[in-house]
C-alpha positions as CSV (number, residue, x, y, z in Angstrom):
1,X,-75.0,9.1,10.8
2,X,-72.9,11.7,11.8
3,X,-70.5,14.1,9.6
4,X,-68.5,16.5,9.3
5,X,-69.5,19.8,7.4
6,X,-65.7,21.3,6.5
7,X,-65.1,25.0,7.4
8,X,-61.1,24.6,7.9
9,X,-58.4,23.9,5.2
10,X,-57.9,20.9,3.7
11,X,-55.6,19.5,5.7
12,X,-57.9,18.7,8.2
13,X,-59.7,16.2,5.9
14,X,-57.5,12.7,7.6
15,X,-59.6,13.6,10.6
16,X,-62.9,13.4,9.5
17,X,-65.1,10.6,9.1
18,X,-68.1,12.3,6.2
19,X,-66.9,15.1,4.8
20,X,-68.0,17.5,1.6
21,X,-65.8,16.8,-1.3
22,X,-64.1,19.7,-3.5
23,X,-61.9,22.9,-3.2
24,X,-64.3,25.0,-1.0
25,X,-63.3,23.7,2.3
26,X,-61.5,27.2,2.6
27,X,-64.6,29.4,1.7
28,X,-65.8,30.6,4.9
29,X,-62.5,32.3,5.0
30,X,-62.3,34.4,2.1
31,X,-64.6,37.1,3.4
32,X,-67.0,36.4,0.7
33,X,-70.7,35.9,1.0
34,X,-72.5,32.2,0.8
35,X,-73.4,33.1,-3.0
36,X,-70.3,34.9,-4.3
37,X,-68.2,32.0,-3.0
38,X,-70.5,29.8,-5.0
39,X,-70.6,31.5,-8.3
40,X,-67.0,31.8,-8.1
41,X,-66.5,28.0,-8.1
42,X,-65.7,25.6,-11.2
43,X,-68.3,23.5,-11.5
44,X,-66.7,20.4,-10.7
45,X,-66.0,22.5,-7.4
46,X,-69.6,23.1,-7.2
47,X,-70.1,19.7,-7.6
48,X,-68.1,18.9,-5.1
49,X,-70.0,20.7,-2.6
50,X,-72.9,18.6,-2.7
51,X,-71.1,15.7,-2.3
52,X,-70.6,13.7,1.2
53,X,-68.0,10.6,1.0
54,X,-67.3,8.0,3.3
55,X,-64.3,5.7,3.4
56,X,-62.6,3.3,6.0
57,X,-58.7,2.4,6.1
58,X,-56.1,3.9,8.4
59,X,-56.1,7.4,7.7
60,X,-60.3,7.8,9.0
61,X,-60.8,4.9,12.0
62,X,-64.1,3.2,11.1
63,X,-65.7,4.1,14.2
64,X,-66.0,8.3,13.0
65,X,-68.4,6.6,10.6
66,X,-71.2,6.5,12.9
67,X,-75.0,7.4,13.5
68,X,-76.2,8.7,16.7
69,X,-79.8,8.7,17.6
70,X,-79.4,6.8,20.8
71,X,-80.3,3.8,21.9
72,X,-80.3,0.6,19.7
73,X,-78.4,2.9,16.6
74,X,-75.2,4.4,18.9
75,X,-71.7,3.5,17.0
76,X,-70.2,5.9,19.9
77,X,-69.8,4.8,23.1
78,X,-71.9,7.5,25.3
79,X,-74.5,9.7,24.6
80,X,-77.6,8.9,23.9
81,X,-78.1,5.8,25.9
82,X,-82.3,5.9,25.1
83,X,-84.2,5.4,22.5
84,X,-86.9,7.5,21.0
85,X,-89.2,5.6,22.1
86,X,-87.8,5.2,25.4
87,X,-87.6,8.8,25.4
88,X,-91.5,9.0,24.5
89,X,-91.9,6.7,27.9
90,X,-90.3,8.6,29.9
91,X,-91.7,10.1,32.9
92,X,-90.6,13.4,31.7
93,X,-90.1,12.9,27.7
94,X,-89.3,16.7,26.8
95,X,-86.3,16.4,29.9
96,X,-85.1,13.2,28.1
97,X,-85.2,14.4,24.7
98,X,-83.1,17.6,25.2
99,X,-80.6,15.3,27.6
100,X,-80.5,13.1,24.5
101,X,-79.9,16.1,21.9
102,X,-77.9,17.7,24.3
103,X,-75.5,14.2,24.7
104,X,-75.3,13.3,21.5
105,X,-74.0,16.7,20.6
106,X,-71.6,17.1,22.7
107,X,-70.0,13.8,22.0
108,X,-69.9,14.7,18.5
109,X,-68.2,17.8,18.7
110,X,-65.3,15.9,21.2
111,X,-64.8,14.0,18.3
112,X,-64.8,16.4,15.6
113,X,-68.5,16.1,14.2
114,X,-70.6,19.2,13.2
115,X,-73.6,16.9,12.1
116,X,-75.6,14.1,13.2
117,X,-78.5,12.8,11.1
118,X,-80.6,12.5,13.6
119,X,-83.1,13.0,14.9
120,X,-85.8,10.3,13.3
121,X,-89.0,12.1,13.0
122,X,-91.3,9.3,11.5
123,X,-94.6,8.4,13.2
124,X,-95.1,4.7,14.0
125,X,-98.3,3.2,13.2
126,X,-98.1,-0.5,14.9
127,X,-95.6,-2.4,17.7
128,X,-93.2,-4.0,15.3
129,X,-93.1,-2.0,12.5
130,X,-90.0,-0.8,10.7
131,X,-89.4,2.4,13.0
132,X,-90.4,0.9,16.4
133,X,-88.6,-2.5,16.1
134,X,-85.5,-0.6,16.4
135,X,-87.4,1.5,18.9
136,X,-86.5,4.7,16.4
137,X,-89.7,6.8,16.6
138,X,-90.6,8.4,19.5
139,X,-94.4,8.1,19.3
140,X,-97.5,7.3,17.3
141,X,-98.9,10.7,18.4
142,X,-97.6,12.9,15.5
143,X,-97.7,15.8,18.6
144,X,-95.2,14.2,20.7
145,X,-93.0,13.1,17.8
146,X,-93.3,17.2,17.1
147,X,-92.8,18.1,20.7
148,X,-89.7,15.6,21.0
149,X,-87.6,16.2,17.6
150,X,-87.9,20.0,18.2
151,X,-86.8,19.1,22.2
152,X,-83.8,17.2,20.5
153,X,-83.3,19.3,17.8
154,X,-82.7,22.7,19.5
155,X,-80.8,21.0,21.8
156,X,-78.1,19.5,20.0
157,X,-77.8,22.5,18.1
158,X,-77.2,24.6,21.0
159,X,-74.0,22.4,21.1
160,X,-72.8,23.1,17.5
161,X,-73.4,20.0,15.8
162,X,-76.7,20.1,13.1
163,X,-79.5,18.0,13.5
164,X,-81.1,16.7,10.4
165,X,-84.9,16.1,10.0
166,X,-85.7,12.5,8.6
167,X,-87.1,10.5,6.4
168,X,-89.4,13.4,4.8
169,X,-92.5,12.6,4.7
170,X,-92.2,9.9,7.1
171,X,-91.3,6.3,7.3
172,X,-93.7,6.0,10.0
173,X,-96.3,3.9,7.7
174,X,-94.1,1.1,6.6
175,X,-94.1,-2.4,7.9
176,X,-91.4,-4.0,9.5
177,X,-90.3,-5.8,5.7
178,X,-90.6,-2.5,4.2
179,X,-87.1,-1.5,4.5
180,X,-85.8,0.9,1.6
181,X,-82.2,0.2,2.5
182,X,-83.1,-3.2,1.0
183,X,-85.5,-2.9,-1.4
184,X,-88.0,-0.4,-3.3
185,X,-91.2,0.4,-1.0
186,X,-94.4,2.2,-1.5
187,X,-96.4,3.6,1.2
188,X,-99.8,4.3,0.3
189,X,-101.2,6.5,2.6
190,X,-103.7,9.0,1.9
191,X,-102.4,13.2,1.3
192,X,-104.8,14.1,4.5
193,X,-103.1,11.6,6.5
194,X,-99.0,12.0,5.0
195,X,-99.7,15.9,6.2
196,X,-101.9,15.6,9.3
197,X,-99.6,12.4,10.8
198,X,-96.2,12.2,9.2
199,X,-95.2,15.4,7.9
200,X,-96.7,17.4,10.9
201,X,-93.3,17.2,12.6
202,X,-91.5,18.8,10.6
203,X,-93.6,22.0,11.3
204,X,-92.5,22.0,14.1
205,X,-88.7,21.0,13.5
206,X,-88.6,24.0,11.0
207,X,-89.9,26.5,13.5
208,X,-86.8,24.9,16.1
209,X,-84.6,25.8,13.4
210,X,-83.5,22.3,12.3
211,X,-80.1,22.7,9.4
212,X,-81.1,19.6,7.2
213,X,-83.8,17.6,6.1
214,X,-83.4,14.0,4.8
215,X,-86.0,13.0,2.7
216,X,-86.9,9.5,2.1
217,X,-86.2,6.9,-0.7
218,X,-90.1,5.8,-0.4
219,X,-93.2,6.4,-3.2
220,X,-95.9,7.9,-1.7
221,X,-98.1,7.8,-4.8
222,X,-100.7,10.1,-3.8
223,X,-97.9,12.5,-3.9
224,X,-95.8,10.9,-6.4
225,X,-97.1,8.1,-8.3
226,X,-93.4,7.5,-10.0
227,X,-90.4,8.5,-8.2
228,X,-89.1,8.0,-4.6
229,X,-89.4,11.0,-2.2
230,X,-86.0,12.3,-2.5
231,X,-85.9,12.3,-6.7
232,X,-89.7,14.2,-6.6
233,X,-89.8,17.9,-7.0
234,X,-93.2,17.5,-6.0
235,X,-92.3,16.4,-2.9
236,X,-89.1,18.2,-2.4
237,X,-90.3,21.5,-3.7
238,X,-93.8,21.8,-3.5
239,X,-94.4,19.8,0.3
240,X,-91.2,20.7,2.2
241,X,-90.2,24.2,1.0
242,X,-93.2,25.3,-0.4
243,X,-95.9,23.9,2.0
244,X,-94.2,23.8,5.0
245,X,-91.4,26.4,4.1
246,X,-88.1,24.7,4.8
247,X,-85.5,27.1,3.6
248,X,-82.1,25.0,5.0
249,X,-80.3,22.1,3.4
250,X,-81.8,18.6,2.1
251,X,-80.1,15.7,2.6
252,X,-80.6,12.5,0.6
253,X,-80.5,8.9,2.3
254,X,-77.9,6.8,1.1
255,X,-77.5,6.5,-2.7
256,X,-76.6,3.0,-2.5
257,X,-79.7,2.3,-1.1
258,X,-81.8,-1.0,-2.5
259,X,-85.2,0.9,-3.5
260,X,-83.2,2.8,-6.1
261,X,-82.5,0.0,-7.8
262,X,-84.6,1.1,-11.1
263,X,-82.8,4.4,-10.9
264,X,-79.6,3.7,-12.4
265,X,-76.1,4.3,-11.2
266,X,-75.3,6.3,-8.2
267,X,-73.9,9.5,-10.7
268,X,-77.4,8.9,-12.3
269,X,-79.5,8.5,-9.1
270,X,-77.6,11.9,-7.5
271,X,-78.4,13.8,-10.8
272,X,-82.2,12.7,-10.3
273,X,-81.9,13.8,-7.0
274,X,-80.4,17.0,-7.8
275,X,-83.1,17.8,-10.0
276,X,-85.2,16.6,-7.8
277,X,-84.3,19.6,-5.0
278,X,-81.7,17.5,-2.6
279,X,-79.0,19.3,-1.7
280,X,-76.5,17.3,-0.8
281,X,-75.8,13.7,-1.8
282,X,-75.0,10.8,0.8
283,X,-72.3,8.4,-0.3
284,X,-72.0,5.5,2.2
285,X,-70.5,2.9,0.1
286,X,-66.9,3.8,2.1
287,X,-65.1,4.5,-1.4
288,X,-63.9,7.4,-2.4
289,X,-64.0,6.1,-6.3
290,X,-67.9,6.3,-5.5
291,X,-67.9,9.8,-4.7
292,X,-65.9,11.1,-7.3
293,X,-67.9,9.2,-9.6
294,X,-70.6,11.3,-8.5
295,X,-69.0,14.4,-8.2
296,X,-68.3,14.0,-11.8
297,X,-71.7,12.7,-12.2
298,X,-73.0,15.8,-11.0
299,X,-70.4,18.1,-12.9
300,X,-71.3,16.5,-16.1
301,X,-74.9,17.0,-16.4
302,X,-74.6,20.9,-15.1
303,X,-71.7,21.6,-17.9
304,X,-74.3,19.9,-20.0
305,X,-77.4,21.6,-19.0
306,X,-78.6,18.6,-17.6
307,X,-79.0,20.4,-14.5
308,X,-79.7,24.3,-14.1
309,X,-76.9,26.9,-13.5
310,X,-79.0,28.7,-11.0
311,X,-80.3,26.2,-8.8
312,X,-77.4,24.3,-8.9
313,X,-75.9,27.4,-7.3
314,X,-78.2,27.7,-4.8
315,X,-77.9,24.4,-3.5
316,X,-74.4,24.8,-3.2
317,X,-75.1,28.5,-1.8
318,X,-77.1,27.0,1.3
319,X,-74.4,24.3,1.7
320,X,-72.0,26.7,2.3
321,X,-73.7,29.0,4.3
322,X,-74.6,26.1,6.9
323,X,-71.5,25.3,6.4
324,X,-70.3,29.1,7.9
325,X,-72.3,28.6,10.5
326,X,-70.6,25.6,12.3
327,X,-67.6,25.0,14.3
């Protein structure tokens, strides 16, 4: 899915497809650093911040709402035309993978996208399975899944548009019924081989620089026994930042998404991701009424002290300075 991050004024909002919600579409313009401009935020404009809608109707045309990885998922006509695992077959994979990166970003920014969520890092255990049936991981050889995503990574960023990371720590262990769009999964694999196999990409996305990580809805319960990646400090905090140092923006998967379905509402699901270290919270149900449902969601529990005044800030602190950083 592709997006776009605002840094212009608010009128420009009938022309994107995702967008962050709130006042601070300005804030890059005020001469202010990333944290001032935060702190100086209400905090249902905070809340706002962290918040990415979607919607369909005449004023955005359905087709801005769109993912890009290439091959089988392309809701652009154009670049990429390959798979990742096409790319991985290639006769020159690291070529194809930054023609891919390279592609996809441009089309993007022609159409007024800063962000694509993409690429897929996950590691693919079997033919068949849930990432290689739609022929979206690029490898089950966590190196050239490394080599590839960075190859993609750095260059669609050279373009302007962010690449996000995803599904942290990897999808690449679930079976082609485990789909967590669908329904709750749990991937028990072992901590050894969740670091040395499926999060071992990400080392090497992180080093290339990648703006966002999306973590995934799965348990991994020799991480986690109880929650789903993207609601687990442990996972959030203590894997991804702490571990393996990410310092850039996280990014949940959808918040409609079937294996939340013991998590409550989708204000209550973004709290629980909030708390659990996400960033930014991925609406897809194309309402706006969803969104600002969970903008007030999210607005509620930190006037509350549901949620803590400091790293709320910071959250929205990191949004905004990725958000200074593209066109």
């Amino acid at each position: 899915m592709s997006g776009h991050v605002m840094n212009t004024s608010s009128a420009s909002i009938s022309r994107r497809g995702l967008m962050i919600a709130g006042a601070g579409a300005a804030l890059t313009t005020l001469g202010l650093s990333s944290r001032a401009a935060a702190a100086a935020l209400t905090p249902r404009q905070q809340a706002g911040q962290r918040v990415i809608f979607s919607y369909s109707g005449l004023t955005v045309p359905q087709s801005l709402l769109t993912d890009q990885e290439g091959g089988q998922v392309r809701r652009l006509p154009g670049e990429p035309t390959l798979s990742a695992k096409k790319i991985g077959e290639a006769a020159d994979p690291e070529g194809a993978a930054t023609d891919a990166g390279t592609g996809a970003g441009r089309l993007l920014a022609s159409v007024g996208m800063n962000v694509n969520l993409a690429p897929v890092l996950d590691v693919y255990r079997t033919p068949g399975d849930f990432e290689d049936q739609f022929e979206r991981s690029y490898s089950t050889d966590p190196a050239v899944c490394a080599r590839l995503g960075s190859a993609f990574i750095s260059a669609q960023q050279r373009t302007g548009v962010a690449a996000t990371a995803k599904h942290f720590p990897g999808l690449g262990a679930a079976t082609a019924s485990q789909n967590t769009d669908v329904r709750p999964v749990t991937l028990n694999v072992s901590r050894s081989n969740l670091r040395a196999i499926d999060e071992s990409p990400y080392t090497s996305a992180i080093a290339a620089g990648v703006k966002l990580v999306m973590a995934s809805w799965a348990i991994y319960p020799t991480l986690d026994a109880r929650l789903p990646a993207g609601l687990s400090p442990t996972i959030v905090q203590q894997e991804l930042r702490g571990r393996l140092g990410f310092q850039g923006v996280t990014i949940t998967d959808a918040l409609s998404a079937g294996a939340l379905t013991n998590f409550g509402t989708s204000p209550q699901r973004a709290v629980s991701a909030a708390r659990g270290g996400m960033d930014l919270m991925l609406v897809t149900a194309q309402d706006v009424a969803q969104g600002q449902a969970v903008v007030n969601g999210l607005a509620d529990a930190l006037q509350g002290g549901q949620l803590d005044q400091q790293t709320f800030t910071a959250a929205v602190t990191r949004i905004t300075a990725l958000r200074a950083g593209l066109p």
